[in-house]
Each structure stands twice: as C-alpha cells, then as structure tokens.
C-alpha positions in Angstrom: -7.7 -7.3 -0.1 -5.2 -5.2 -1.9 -4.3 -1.6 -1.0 -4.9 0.5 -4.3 -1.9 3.0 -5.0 -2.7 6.5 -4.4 -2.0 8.7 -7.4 0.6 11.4 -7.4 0.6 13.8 -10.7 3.9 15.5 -11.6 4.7 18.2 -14.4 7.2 20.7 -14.7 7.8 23.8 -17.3 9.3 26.7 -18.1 8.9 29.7 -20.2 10.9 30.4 -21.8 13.1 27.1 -22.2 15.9 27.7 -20.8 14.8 29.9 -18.2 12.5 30.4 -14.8 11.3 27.0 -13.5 7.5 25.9 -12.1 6.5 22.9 -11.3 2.7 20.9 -9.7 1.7 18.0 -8.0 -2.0 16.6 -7.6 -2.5 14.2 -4.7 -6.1 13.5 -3.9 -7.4 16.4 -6.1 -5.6 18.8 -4.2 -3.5 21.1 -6.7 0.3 22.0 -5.1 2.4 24.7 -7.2 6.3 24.9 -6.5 7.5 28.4 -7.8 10.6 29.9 -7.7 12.8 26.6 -8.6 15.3 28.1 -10.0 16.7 28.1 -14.1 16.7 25.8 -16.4 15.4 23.4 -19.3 12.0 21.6 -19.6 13.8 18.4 -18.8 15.1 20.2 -15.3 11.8 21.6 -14.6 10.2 17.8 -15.3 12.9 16.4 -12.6 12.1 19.0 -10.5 8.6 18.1 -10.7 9.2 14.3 -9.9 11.2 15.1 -7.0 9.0 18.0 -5.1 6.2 15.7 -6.0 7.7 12.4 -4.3 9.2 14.6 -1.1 5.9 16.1 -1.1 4.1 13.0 -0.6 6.5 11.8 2.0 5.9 14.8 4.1 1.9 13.9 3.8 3.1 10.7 5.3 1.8 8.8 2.1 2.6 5.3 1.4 2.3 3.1 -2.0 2.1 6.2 -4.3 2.4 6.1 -8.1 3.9 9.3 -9.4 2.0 10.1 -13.2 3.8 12.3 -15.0 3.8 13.2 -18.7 7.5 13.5 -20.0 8.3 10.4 -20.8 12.1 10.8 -21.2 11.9 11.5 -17.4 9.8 8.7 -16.5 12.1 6.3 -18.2 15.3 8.0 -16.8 13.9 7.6 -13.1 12.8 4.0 -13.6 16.2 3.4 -15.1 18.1 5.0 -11.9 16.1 3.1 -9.6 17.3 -0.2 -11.4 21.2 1.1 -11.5 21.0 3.0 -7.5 23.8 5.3 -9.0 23.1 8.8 -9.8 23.8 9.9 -13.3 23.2 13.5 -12.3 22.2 16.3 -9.5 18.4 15.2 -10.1 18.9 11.8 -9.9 21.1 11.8 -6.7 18.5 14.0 -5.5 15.5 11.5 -6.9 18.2 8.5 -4.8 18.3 10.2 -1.9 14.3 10.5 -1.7 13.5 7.0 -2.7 15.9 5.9 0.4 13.3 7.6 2.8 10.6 5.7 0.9 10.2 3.9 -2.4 7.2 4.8 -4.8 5.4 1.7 -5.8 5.5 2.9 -9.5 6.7 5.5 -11.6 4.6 5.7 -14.9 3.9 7.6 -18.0 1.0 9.2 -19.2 -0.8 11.1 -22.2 -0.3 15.0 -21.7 -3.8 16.0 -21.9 -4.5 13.3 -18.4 -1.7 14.5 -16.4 -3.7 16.8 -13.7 -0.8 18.0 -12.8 -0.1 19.9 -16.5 -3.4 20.8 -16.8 -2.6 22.7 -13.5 0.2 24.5 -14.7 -1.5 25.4 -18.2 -4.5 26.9 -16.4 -1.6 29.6 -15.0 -0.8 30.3 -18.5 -3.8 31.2 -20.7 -3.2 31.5 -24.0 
C-alpha cells in the first residue's frame, strides 16, 4: 500500500508590489500566516511562501509533502533548481539549503482560485 502525499499550500503577496511581504501555508486545514517578511516583489513574496511553507513542514516533522502553490513562474523555477543543485539566487540557496534537511516529494502548480493557501491571504484583504 502506497503512502498518499500530504498536501502543503503556499502563496505569497504584497501590497503594494514592491513593498511589505505576507505569506500562508495550509497543512491539514490548518491556516499558518508569516508576517513581517520583509520588502519586496510578488515574485519574492511567492519564494518566500515556498520556503516558510517547506521549513514549516519540516519542523511538524512531515514527510512526503507536496507543496501547491499558485505562481507558476515559481513553481517551475524551484523544480528547475532542484534538477541544477546550484542556487541561482538568495531564495533558491535558501530553497537548497531546505531541501538538504528533506526533499518534498513534489512541487506542483495549481489554479489560483484552489490554492487554500491564497484564499487565506485574500480573506485578510477584503475588498
């Protein structure tokens, strides 16, 4: 019998863009909001988001995770460092230093609107 991978939702933002970042994670329902992550773009906020989602799953103690997130150029990025194991940047050394302690099992992409972890963020922000 196979293990089924535990899903780990990611999403980062900013407003304005450039400027203060947020980010969320959903593991198991449970909703996780990182504040205070400094400044930046969307795109840093999104790395942000993959990272504090991945070390946040390894402090749970979680194993075969699949971190969901919603920005695609992100998801593709990450994928792409894990293939090359050199750091193009700050978030992907970061991203490398994480996966050493323990590898996700995927890293996918998904339609805004299913990402729990942006529906998260966007109920902070009512429009």
């Amino acid at each position: 019998m196979s293990r089924s991978r535990l899903k780990v939702f990611f999403d980062g933002g900013c407003r304005p863009n450039p400027g203060p970042i947020e980010a969320a994670a959903v593991i198991g329902g449970a909703v996780h909001l990182f504040e205070n992550l400094g400044q930046g773009s969307n795109e840093d906020a999104e790395w942000r988001a993959l990272n504090r989602a991945l070390e946040l799953a390894q402090s749970l103690g979680l194993q075969n995770i699949e971190l969901v997130g919603d920005a695609l150029p992100v998801v593709r990025q990450a994928n792409e460092t894990l293939k090359r194991g050199e750091p193009r940047n700050r978030h992907e050394a970061e991203f490398l230093a994480l996966v050493a302690k323990a590898r996700p099992a995927r890293i996918r992409w998904i339609k805004r609107e299913q990402n729990l972890a942006g529906i998260a963020l966007a109920r902070r922000h009512p429009r």
